[in-house]
RONU-640895 format. One record per residue (C-alpha): residue number from 1; residue in one letter; chain; x, y, z. Coordinates in pm, 1 decimal. Example, Ala and Ser with C-alpha at 12.3 -4.5 7.8 and 13.67 -1.06 7.14 Angstrom:
<atoms>
<atom 1; A; A; <1230.0; -450.0; 780.0>>
<atom 2; S; A; <1367.0; -106.0; 714.0>>
</atoms>
This chain:
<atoms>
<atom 1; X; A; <-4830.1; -1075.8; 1362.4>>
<atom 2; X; A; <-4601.9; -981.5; 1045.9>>
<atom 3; X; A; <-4237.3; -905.7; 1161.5>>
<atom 4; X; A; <-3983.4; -723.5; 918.4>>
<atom 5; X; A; <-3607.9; -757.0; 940.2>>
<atom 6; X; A; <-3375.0; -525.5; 724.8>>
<atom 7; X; A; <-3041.6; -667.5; 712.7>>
<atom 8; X; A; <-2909.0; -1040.6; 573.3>>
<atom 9; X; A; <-2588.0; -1077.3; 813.2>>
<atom 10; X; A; <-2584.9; -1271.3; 1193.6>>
<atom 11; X; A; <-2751.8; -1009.1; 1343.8>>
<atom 12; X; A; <-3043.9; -1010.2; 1106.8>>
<atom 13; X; A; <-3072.4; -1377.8; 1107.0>>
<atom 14; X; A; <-3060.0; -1424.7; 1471.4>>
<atom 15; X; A; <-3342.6; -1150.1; 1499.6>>
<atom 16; X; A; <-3564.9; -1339.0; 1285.4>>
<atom 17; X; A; <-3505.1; -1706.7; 1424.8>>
<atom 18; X; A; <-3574.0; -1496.0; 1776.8>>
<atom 19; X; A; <-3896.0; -1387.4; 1656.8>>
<atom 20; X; A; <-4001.9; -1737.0; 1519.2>>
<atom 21; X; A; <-3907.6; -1887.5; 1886.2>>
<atom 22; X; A; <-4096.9; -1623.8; 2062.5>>
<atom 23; X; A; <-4384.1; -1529.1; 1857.5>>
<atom 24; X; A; <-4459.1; -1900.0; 1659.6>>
<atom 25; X; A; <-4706.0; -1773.6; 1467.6>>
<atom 26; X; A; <-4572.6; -1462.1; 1304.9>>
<atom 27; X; A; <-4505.0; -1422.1; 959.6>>
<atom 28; X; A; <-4152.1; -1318.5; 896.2>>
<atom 29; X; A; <-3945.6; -1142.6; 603.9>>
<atom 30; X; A; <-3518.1; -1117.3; 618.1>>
<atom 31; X; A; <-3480.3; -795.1; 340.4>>
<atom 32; X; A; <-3084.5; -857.8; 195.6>>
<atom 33; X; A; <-2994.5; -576.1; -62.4>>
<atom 34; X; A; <-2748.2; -796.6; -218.1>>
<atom 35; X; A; <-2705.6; -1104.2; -396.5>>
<atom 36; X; A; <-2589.6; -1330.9; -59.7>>
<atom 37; X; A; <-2695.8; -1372.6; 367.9>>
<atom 38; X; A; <-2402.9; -1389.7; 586.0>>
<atom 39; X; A; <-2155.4; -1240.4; 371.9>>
<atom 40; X; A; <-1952.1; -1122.7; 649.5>>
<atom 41; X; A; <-1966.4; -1471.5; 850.9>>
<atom 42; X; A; <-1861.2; -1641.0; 588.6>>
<atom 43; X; A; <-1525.5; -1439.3; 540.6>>
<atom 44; X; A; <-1417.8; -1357.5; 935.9>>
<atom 45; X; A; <-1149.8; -1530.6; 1091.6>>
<atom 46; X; A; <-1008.6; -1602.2; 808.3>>
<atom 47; X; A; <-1263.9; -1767.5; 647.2>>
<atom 48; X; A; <-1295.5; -1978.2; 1014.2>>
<atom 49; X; A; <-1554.2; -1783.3; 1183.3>>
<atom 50; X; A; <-1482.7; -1692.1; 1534.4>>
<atom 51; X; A; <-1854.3; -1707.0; 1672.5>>
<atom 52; X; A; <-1779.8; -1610.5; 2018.7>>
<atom 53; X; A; <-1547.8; -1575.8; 2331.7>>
<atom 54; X; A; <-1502.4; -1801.7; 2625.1>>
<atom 55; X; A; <-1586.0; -1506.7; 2834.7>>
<atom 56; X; A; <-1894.6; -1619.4; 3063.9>>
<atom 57; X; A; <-1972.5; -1342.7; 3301.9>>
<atom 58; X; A; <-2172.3; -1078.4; 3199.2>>
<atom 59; X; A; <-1992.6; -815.0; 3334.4>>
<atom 60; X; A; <-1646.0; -972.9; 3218.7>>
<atom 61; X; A; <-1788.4; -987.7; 2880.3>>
<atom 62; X; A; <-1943.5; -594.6; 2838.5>>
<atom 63; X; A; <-1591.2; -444.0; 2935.0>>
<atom 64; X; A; <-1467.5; -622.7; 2580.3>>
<atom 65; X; A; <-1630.7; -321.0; 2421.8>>
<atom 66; X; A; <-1523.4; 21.6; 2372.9>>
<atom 67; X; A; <-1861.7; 145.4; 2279.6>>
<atom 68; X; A; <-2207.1; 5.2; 2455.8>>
<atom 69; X; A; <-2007.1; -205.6; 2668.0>>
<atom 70; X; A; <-2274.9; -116.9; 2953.6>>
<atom 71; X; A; <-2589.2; -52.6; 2775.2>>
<atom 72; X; A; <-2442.9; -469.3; 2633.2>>
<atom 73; X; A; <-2449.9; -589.8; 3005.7>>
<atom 74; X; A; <-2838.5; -590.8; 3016.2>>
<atom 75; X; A; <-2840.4; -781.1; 2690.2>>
<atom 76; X; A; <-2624.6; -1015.8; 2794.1>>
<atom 77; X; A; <-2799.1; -1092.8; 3117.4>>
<atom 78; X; A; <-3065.5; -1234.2; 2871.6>>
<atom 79; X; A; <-2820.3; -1414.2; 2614.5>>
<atom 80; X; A; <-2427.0; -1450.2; 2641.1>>
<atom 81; X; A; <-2132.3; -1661.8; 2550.8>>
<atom 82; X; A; <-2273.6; -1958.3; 2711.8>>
<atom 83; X; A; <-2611.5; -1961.2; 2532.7>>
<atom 84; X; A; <-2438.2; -1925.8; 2223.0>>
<atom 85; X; A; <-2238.3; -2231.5; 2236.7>>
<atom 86; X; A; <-2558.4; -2419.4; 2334.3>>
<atom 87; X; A; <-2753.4; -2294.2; 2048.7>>
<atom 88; X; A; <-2529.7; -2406.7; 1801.9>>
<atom 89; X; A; <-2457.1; -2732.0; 1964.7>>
<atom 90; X; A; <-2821.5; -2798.3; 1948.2>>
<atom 91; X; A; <-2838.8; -2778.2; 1561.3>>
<atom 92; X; A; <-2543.5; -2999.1; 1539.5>>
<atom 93; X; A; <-2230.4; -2724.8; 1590.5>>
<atom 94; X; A; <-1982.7; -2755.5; 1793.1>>
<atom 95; X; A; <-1754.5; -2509.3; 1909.6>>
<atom 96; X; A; <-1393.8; -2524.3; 1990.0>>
<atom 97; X; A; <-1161.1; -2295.2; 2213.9>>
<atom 98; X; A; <-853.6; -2177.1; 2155.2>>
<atom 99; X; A; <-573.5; -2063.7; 2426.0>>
<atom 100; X; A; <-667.5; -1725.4; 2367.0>>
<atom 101; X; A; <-977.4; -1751.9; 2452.7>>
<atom 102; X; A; <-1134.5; -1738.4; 2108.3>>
<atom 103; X; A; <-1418.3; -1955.0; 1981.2>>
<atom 104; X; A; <-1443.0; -2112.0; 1610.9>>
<atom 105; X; A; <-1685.6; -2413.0; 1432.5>>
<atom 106; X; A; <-1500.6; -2769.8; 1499.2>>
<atom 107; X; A; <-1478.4; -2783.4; 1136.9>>
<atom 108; X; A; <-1258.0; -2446.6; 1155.6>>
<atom 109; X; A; <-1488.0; -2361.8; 861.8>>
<atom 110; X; A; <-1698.9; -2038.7; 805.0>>
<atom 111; X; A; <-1972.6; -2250.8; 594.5>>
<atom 112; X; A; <-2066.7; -2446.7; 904.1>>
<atom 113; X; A; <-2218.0; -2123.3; 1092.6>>
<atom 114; X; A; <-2366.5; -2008.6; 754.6>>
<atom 115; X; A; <-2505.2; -2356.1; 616.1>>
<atom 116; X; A; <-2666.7; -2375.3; 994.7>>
<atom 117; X; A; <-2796.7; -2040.1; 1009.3>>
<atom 118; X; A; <-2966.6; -2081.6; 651.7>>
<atom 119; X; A; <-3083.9; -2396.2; 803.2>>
<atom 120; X; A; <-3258.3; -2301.7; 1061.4>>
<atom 121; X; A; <-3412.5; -1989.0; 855.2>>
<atom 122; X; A; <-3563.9; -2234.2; 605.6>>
<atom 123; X; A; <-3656.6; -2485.0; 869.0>>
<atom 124; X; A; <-3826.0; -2201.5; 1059.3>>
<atom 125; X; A; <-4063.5; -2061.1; 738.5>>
<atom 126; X; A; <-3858.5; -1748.6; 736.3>>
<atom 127; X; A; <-3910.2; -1584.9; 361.8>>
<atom 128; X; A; <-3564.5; -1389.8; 271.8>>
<atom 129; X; A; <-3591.9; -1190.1; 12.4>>
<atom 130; X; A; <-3254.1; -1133.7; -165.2>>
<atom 131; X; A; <-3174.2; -853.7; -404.0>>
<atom 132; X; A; <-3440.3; -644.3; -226.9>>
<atom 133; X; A; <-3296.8; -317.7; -108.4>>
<atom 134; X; A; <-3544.8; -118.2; 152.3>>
<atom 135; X; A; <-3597.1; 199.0; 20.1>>
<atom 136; X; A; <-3881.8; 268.8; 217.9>>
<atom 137; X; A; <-3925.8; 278.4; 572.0>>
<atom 138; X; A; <-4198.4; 456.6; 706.0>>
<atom 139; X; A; <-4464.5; 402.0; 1042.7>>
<atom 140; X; A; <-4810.4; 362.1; 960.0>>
<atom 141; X; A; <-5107.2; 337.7; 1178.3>>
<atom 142; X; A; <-5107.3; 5.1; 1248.2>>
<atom 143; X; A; <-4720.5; -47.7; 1262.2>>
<atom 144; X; A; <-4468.6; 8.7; 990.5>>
<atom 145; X; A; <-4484.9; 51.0; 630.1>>
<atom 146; X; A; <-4127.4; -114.4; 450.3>>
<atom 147; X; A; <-4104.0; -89.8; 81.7>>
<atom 148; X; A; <-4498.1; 6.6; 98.4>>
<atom 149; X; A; <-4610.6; -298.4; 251.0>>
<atom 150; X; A; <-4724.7; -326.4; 631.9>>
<atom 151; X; A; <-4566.0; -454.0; 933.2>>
<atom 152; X; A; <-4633.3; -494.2; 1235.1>>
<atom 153; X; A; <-4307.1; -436.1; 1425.8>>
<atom 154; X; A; <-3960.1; -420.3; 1230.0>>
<atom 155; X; A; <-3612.3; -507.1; 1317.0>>
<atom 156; X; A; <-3309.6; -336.8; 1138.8>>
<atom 157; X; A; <-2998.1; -506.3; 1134.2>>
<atom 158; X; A; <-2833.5; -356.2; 880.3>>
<atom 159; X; A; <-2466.9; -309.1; 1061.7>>
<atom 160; X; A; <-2254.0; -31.8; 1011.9>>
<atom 161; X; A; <-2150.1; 228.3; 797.5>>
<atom 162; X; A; <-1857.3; 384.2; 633.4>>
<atom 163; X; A; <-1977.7; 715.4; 597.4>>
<atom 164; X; A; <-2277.0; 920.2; 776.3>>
<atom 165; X; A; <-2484.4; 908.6; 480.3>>
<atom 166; X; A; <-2535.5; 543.2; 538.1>>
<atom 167; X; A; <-2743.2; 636.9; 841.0>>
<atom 168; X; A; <-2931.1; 913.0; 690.0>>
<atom 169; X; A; <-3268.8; 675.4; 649.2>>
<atom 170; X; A; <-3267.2; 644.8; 994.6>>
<atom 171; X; A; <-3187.0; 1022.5; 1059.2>>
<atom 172; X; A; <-3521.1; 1072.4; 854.4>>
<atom 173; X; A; <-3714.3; 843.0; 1165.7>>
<atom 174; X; A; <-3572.0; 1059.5; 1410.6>>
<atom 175; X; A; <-3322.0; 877.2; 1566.5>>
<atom 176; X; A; <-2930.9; 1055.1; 1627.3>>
<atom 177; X; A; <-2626.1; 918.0; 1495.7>>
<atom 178; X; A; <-2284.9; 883.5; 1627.3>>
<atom 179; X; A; <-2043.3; 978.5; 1331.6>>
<atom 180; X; A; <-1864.7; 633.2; 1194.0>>
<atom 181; X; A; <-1511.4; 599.5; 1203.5>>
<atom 182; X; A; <-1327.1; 262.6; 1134.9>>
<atom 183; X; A; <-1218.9; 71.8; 1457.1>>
<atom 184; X; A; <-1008.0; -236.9; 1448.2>>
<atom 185; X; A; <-757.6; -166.2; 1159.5>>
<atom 186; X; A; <-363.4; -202.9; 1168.3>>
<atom 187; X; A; <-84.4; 87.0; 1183.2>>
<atom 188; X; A; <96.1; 203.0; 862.6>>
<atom 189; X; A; <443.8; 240.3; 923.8>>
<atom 190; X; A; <589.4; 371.6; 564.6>>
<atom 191; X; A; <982.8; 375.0; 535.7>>
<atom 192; X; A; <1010.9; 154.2; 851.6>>
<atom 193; X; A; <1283.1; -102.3; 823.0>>
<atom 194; X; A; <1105.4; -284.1; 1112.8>>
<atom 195; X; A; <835.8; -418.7; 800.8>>
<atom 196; X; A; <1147.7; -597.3; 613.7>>
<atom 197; X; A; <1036.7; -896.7; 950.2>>
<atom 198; X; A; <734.1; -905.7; 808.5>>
<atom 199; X; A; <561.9; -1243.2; 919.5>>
<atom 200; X; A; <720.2; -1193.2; 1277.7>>
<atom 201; X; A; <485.4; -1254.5; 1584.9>>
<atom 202; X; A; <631.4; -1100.7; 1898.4>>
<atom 203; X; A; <414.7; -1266.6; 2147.8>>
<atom 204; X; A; <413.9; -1063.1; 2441.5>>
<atom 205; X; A; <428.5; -671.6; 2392.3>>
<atom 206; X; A; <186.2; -355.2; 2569.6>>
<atom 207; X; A; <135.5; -83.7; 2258.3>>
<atom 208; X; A; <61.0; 214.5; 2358.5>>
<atom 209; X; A; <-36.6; 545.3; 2191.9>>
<atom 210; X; A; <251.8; 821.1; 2304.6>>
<atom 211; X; A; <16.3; 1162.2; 2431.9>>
<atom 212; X; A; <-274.1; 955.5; 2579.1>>
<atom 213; X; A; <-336.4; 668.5; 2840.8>>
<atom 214; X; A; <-431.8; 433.5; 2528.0>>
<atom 215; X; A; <-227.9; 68.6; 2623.1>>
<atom 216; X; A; <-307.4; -297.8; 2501.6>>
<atom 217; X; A; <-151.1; -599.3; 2559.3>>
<atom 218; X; A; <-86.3; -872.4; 2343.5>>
<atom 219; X; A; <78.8; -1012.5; 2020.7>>
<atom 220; X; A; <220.8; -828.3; 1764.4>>
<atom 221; X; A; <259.7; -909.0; 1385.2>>
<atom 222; X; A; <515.9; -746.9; 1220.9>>
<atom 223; X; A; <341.5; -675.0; 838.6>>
<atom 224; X; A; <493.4; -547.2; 515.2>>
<atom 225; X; A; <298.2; -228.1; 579.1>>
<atom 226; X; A; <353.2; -200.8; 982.7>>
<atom 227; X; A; <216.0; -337.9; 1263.6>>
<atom 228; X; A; <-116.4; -537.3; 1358.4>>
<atom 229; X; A; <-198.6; -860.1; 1575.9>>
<atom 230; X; A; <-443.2; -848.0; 1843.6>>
<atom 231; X; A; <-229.0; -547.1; 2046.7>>
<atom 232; X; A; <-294.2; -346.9; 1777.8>>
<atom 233; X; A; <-609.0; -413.7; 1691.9>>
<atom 234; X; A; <-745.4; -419.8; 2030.9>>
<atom 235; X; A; <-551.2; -69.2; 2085.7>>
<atom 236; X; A; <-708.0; 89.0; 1745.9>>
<atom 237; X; A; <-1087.2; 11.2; 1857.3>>
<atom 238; X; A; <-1018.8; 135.8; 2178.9>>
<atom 239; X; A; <-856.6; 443.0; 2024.8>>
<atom 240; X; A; <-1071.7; 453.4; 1723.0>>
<atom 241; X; A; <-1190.1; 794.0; 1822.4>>
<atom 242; X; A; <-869.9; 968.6; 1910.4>>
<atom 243; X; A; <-657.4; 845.4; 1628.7>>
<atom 244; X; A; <-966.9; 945.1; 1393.1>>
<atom 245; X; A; <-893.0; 1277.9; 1537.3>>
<atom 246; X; A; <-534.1; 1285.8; 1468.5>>
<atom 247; X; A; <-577.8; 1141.2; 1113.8>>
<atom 248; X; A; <-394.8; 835.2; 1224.9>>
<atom 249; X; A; <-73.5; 1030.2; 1236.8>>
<atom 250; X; A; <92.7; 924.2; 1551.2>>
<atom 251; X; A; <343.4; 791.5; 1773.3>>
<atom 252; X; A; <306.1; 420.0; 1866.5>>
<atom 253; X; A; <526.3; 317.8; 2185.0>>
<atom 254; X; A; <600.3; -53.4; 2189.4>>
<atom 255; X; A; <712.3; -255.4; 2463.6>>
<atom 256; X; A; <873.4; -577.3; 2306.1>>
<atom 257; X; A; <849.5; -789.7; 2609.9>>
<atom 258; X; A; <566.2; -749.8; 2849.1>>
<atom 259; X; A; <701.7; -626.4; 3178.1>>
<atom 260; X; A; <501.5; -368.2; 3284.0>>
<atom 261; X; A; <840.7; -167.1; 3400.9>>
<atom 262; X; A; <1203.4; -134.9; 3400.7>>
<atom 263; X; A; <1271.8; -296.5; 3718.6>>
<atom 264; X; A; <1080.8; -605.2; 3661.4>>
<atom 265; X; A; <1273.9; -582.4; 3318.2>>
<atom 266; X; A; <1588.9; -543.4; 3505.3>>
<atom 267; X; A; <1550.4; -811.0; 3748.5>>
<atom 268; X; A; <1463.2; -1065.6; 3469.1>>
<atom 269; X; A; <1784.6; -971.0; 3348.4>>
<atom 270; X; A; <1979.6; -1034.7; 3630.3>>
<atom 271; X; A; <1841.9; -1354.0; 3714.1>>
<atom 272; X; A; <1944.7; -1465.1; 3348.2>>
<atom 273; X; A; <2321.0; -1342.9; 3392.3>>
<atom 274; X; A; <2446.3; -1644.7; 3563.8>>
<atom 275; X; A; <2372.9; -1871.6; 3286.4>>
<atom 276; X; A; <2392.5; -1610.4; 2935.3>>
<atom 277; X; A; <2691.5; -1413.5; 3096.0>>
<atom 278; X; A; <2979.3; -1571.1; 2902.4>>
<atom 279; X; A; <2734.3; -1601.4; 2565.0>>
<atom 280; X; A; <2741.6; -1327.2; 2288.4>>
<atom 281; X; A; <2421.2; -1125.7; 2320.8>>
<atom 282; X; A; <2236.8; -1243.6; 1964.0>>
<atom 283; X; A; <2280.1; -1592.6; 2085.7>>
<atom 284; X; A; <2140.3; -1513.6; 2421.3>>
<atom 285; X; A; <1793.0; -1339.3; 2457.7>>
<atom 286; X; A; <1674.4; -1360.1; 2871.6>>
<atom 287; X; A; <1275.8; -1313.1; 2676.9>>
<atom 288; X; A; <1036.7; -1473.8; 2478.1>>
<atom 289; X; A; <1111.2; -1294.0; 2126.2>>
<atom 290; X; A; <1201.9; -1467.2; 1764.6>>
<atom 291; X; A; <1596.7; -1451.9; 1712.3>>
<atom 292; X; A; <1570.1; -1223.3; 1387.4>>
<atom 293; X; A; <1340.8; -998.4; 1611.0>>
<atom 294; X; A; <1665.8; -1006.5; 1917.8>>
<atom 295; X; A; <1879.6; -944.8; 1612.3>>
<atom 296; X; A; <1715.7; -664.5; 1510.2>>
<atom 297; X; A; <1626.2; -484.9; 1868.0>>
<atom 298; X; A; <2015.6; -549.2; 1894.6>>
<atom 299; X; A; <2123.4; -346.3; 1610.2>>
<atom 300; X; A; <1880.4; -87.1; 1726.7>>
<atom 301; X; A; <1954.0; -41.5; 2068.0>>
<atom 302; X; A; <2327.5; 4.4; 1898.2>>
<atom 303; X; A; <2420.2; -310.0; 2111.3>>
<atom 304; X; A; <2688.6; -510.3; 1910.5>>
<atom 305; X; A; <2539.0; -906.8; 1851.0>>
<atom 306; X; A; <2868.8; -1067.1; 1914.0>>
<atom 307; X; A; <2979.1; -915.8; 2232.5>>
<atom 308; X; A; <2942.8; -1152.5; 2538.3>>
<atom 309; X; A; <2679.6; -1055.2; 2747.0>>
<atom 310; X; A; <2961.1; -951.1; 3035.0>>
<atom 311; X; A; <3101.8; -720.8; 2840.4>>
<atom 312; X; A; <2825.6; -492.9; 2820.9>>
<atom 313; X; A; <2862.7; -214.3; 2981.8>>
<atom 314; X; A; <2611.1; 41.2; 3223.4>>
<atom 315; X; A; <2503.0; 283.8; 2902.0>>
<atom 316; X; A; <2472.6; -17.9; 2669.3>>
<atom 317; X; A; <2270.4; -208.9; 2892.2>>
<atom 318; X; A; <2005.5; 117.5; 2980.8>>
<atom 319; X; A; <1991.2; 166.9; 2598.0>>
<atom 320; X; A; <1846.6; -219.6; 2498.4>>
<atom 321; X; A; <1601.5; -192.9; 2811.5>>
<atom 322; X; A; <1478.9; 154.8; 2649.2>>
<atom 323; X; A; <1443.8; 10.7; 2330.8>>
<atom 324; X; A; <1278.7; -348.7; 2478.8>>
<atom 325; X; A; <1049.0; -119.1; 2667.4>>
<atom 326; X; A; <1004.9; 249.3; 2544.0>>
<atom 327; X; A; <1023.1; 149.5; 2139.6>>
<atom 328; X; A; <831.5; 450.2; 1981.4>>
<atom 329; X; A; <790.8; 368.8; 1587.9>>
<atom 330; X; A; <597.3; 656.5; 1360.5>>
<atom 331; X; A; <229.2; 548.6; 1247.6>>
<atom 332; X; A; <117.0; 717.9; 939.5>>
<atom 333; X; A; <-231.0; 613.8; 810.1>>
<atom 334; X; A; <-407.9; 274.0; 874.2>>
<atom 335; X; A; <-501.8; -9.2; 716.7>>
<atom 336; X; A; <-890.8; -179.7; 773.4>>
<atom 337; X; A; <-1016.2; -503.7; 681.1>>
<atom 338; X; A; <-1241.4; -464.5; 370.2>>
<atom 339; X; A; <-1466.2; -779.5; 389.2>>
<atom 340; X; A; <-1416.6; -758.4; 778.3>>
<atom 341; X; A; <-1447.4; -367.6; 845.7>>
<atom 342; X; A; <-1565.2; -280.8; 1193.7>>
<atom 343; X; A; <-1701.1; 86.2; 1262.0>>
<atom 344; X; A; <-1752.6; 304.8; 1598.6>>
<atom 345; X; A; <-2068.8; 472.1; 1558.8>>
<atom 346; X; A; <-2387.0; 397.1; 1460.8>>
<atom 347; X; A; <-2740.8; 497.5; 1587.3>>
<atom 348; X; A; <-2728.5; 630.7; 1985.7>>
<atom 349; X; A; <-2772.0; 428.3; 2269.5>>
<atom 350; X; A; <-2940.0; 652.8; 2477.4>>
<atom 351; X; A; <-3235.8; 610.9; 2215.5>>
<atom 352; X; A; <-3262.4; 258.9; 2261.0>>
<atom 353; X; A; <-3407.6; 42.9; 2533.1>>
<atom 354; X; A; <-3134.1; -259.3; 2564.6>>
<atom 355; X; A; <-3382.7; -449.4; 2773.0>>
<atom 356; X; A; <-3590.8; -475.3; 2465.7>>
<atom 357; X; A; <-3332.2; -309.2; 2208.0>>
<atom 358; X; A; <-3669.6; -114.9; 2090.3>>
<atom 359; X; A; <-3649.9; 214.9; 1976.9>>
<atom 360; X; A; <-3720.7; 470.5; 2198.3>>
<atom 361; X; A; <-3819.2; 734.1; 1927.9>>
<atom 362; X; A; <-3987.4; 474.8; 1737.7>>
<atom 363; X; A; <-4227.5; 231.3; 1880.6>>
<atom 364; X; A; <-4252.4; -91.4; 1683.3>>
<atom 365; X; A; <-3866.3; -17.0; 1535.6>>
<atom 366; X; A; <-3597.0; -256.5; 1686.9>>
<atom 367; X; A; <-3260.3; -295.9; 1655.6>>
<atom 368; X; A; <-2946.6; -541.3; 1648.5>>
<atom 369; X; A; <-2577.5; -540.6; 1559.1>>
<atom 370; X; A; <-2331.3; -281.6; 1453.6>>
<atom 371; X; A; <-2604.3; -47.5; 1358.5>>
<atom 372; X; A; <-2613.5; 39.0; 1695.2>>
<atom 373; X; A; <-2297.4; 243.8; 1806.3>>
<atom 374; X; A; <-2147.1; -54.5; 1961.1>>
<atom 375; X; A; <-1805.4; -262.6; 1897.9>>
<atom 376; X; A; <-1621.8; -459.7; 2042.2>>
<atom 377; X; A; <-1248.2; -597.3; 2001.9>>
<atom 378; X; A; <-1099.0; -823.0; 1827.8>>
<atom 379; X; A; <-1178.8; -1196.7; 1926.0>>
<atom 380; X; A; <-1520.4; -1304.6; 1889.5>>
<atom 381; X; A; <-1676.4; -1027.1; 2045.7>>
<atom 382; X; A; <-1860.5; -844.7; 1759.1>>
<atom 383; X; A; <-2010.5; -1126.1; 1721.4>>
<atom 384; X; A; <-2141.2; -1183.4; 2040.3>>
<atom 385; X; A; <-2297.2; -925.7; 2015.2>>
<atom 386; X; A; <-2470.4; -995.4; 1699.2>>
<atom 387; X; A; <-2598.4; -1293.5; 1865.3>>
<atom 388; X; A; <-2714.5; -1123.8; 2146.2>>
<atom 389; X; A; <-2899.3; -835.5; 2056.3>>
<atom 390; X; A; <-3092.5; -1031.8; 1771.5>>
<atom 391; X; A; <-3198.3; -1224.6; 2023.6>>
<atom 392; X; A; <-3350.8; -1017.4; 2246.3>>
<atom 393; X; A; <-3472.6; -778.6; 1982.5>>
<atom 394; X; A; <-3656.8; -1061.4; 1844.3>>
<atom 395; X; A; <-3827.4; -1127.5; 2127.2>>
<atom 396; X; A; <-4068.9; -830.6; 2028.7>>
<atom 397; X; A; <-4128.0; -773.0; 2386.1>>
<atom 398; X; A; <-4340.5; -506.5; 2308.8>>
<atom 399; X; A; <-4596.1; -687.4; 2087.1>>
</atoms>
């Protein structure tokens, strides 16, 4: 058998060290249009990699994506978290958690995953042609013709788009596309004297998008354009949609400390009153939040830094717990993550079989990764399910 995989990134190189494991005999060809594989490995996380999420159920791990969460499940049934980790470890990589959850290389260095993956492509007789764009995809009566030369079954793996017209070769095969819009990118806040914190990291907030039920918890870094963290970013994928609709001109509603209402915020605040009473409110926070942050809720809640908290009287007191909880700050365009750019969209899931991830249009055509109109949020999970669907696409089931 002669396999074909379009696409140089984890996807594509999980597909084809799938198909080697499954099929031993098969010859098998990576196409990468540019120069280098793993381009996009070797940059996430901050140039750390985070290859997965300690997130082992299958079920707990398919609602971590806005799009294809359940057409995921039956992918991960066959290969999740856990497999990951053991796949690495047995070439020699060992993963790491941190408290979040999150998963990176021991070495907290991107090269590792790459270095392995090339590894294990060489080790494995995979041929990867670099520099060889596919401009030529086409079936043929004994499988699939790619750049002219035959194959028997062909995975693409070529992740997402920008624009629509990325998709348009697979259009031409006669599969639908969902339109692309970016998902995970931060909130531009222009004119906001809330960016002059920049560097801050509120750790506890729930962002929410004012007009719809969109609300995500979790930290929140202050930037010199606006806001981003993993609130936000979890919050844009799963609005990527909606706030693509309103041209990312919105109102973003911020609650600064966690409590999921005002009389849990109000209670915290009386238990605290025995011992901050008789201290001068900027000295005396009752939450989790960076004094510069306090400082500056204080000024804008109107609330006067050294008064002693005892002197603060009923209005004052509703005012700060409106602006702790109900902050609503004026979003104005986005910004995404060039080397790291996520998209919504991609080819339709209805046309593809997720216990094979073979085309259901196309026999013989397969696909894995963020081609597929499938993402997930921030923390390892796009990833995932890189992993995943290259490996069960490259089981070929259907040869």
């Amino acid at each position: 058998m002669k396999a074909a995989v379009i696409g140089g990134g984890a996807a594509g190189f999980f597909a084809a060290l799938s198909i080697r494991q499954h099929h031993s005999l098969a010859a098998i060809e990576l196409f990468e249009k540019s120069n280098k594989v793993l381009a996009k490995v070797k940059v996430s996380g901050g140039g750390r990699c985070n290859v997965t999420n300690a997130t082992f159920s299958a079920s707990e791990l398919s609602k971590c994506y806005p799009r294809g969460g359940k057409s995921l499940k039956k992918v991960f049934d066959q290969f999740q978290a856990k497999d990951t980790i053991k796949w690495f470890q047995e070439r020699g990589v060992h993963l790491h958690t941190e408290a979040d959850g999150r998963m990176f290389p021991t070495t907290n260095d991107s090269q590792t995953i790459v270095d392995c993956l090339i590894r294990a492509a060489a080790d494995a007789g995979i041929v990867v042609r670099m520099q060889t764009p596919v401009k030529q995809l086409n079936p043929s009566p004994s499988g699939w013709k790619v750049n002219g030369e035959v194959f028997d079954c062909v995975v693409v793996a070529t992740g997402g788009s920008p624009t629509a017209k990325g998709f348009d070769w697979l259009r031409a095969l006669g599969h639908r596309i969902a339109e692309p819009v970016p998902s995970l990118f931060t909130f531009n806040m222009p004119g906001n004297a809330i960016t002059k914190l920049m560097g801050v990291v509120v750790p506890r907030a729930i962002a929410r998008v004012q007009g719809t039920k969109l609300s995500e918890e979790g930290p929140i870094l202050i930037t010199h354009w606006g806001m981003s963290g993993p609130g936000i970013l979890k919050l844009s994928a799963w609005g990527a949609r909606e706030l693509a609709n309103r041209d990312y001109n919105f109102t973003a509603q911020i609650n600064w400390i966690g409590e999921s209402n005002e009389d849990r915020a109000r209670t915290a605040l009386e238990k605290a009153m025995p011992d901050i009473r008789k201290k001068k409110l900027g000295n005396a926070c009752p939450w989790d939040l960076p004094r510069n942050f306090w400082i500056y809720l204080l000024d804008r809640a109107g609330c006067n830094a050294n008064q002693p908290w005892m002197d603060l009287g009923k209005k004052d007191r509703n005012r700060l717990l409106n602006t702790l909880l109900n902050d609503a700050h004026q979003v104005r365009g986005k910004t995404t993550f060039k080397e790291e750019f996520v998209t919504c969209g991609g080819v339709e899931l209805s046309e593809v079989n997720f216990n094979t991830m073979e085309s259901r249009i196309a026999p013989g055509l397969n696909f894995a990764g963020e081609v597929l109109d499938v993402d997930g949020i921030t923390g390892g999970f796009n990833f995932q399910a890189a992993w995943s669907t290259g490996f069960v696409a490259g089981q070929l089931k259907g040869h």
